[in-house]
Each structure stands twice: as structure tokens, then as C-alpha cells.
N, C-alpha and C positions, 0 to 999 in steps of 0.2 A: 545548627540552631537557625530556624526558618525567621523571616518576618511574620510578624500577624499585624494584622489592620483591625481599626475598633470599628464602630458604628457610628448611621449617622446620630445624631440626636434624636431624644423622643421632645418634639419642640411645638408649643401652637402660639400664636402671636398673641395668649393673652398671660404667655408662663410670667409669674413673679418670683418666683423659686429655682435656684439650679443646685440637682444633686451631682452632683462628679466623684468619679469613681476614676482607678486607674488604668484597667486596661481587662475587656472580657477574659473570664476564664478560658479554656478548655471544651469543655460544653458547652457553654455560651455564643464561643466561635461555630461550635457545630447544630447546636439548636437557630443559630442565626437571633439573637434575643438574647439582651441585658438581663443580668442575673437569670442564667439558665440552669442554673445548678440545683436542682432539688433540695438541697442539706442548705442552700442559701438564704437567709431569713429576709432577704429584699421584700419578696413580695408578699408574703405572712405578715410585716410590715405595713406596706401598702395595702394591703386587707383591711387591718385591723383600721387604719385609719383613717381610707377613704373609699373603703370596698372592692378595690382594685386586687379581689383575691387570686390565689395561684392555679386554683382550679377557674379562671376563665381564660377563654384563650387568649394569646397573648397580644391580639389587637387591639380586645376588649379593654383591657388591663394597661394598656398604652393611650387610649382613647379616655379612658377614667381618668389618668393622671393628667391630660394636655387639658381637661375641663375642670379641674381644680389646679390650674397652673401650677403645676408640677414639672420642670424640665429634665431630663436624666442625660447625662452627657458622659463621655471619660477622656480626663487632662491628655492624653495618649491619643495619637491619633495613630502612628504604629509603634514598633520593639520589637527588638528579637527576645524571646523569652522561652527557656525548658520549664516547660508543666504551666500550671497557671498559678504559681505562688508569686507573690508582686517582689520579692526576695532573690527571685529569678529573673530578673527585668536588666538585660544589658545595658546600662543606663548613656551606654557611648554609642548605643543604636535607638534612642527614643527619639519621637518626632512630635511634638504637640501640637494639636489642634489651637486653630485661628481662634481665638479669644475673643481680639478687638473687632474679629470681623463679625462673630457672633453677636456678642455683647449691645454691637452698635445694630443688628438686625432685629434682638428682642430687648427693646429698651425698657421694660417694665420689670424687667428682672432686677432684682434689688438684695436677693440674696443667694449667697454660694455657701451650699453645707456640702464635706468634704465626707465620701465616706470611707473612713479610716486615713489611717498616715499616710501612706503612700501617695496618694492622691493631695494631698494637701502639701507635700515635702514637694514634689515637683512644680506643681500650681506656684506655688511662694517663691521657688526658685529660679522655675523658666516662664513663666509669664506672668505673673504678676510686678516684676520688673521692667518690662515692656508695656503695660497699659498704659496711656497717658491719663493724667486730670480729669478728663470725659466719665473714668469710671470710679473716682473714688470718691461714689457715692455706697458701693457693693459693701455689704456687710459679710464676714464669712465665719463659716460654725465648723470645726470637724466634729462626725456621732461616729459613736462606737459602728465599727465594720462590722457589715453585715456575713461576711464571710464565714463560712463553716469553719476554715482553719483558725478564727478566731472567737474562742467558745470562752473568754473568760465573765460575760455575761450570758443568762439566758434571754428568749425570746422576750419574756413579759417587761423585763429589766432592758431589753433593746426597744421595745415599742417605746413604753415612758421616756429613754432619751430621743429619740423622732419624733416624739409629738409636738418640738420645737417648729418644725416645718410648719405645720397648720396653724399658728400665730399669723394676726393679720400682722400683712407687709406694708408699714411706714413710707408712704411716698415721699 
């Protein structure tokens, strides 16, 4: 079982929003690009609700979200992990990304939506115990996973729970 490394963030100094996810698929490692997986309803998502469709290419699509403060980041900074099901996630070789060191870079961020459990079970357990006072101002949301392996809603039923995101952010 190899290590794999995530990415850096998709981040611009005016993001108010951080979506965290746990750790790139498979594809995603090979595409070089967060949710790279075609059957991934991320950016059919991000289409529908700020244009950032899957048919443009993926700068584009990265550039649309950092101008509606949109941040994408994943609690994983590496893991050994077989396949890319988060089920698969050696949890005694996980490393997670600087938080405080982030957090304290894009100060306007004011909220953390989780996508799916995984990503919000480690978040809660390795770092958000570690933040001090400076950030509990952060409100946090898990939405239903965008993940093809997790199909018990469809896409129109997963846009409606993201359209939390696009809610103005409460300074």
C-alpha cells in the first residue's frame, strides 16, 4: 500500500467558504484535479450553482470558484490507502494538513462544509481539537457526498442540499 499526497488547495484571498473533502480518488490523483472522477457529481454541482461546469476545463472551473469564494481543500494531506474508497484509508498512516496555518492565511473564511463523513470524522477528531479560540468563530455543515460510490441521493436532491454554500456569509 503506497502513500498518496492530496493537493494543494483551490484558495484565493477573498474565499469565505471551505469545502473539505478527505483525500483524492484514484483518478483524481491521475487527472492531477479534485474530483476527477466523471461519475463524481462535484462539479455537475458546481455548475449548476455557479457555472463552474465539467465541461470547462479544469482552470477555468477552479478560477470560477476562487471568484465566488469558494475554497476546496481535503483534511488529508497524505494516507496510505487501496483503491480510492475513504473505507480504505489506513487511519495509522494519515497526516493532515496545517489548518491553523491555513485558517490564519484566509481569515475571511467563516465557513467549513464537510463533504461526506469521512472528511468531517477526522477534521473533528484531528484538528479541530488543535485549533485554539482564534477560530471559533468557523461554523461547520457536512452535505451529502458527492461520490459516485454514494448514490443514495440523486444529483437534483444533491444540488438542493449544496445550495447551502451560496447563503451570504455572516461576518
Amino acid at each position: 500500500m503506497a502513500e498518496i499526497e492530496g493537493f494543494a488547495p483551490i484558495v484565493s484571498k477573498n474565499a469565505q467558504v471551505l469545502i473539505l473533502g478527505s483525500m483524492p480518488s484514484e483518478v483524481s490523483l491521475l487527472k492531477q484535479q479534485y474530483y476527477g472522477h466523471p461519475s463524481n457529481a462535484f462539479w455537475p454541482i458546481m455548475g449548476a450553482l455557479f457555472g463552474a461546469f465539467p465541461e470547462l476545463c479544469y482552470e477555468r472551473r477552479k478560477t470560477i470558484l476562487m471568484e465566488n469564494g469558494i475554497a476546496v481543500w481535503d483534511v488529508l494531506q497524505s494516507c496510505h490507502r487501496h483503491g480510492s474508497l475513504d473505507s480504505n484509508i489506513k487511519l495509522s498512516s494519515i497526516r493532515i494538513n496545517d489548518f491553523a496555518g491555513f485558517l490564519g492565511e484566509y481569515q475571511l473564511i467563516r465557513r467549513v462544509f464537510f463533504n461526506g463523513g469521512m472528511a468531517e470524522k477526522v477534521y473533528k477528531k484531528h484538528i479541530l481539537p488543535g485549533l485554539d479560540q482564534r477560530f471559533a468563530y468557523l461554523a461547520y455543515q457536512r452535505l451529502p457526498s458527492t461520490s459516485p460510490a454514494h448514490a443514495s441521493l440523486n444529483l437534483a436532491q444533491k444540488i438542493e442540499a449544496w445550495k447551502v454554500i451560496k447563503q451570504p456569509v455572516v461576518k
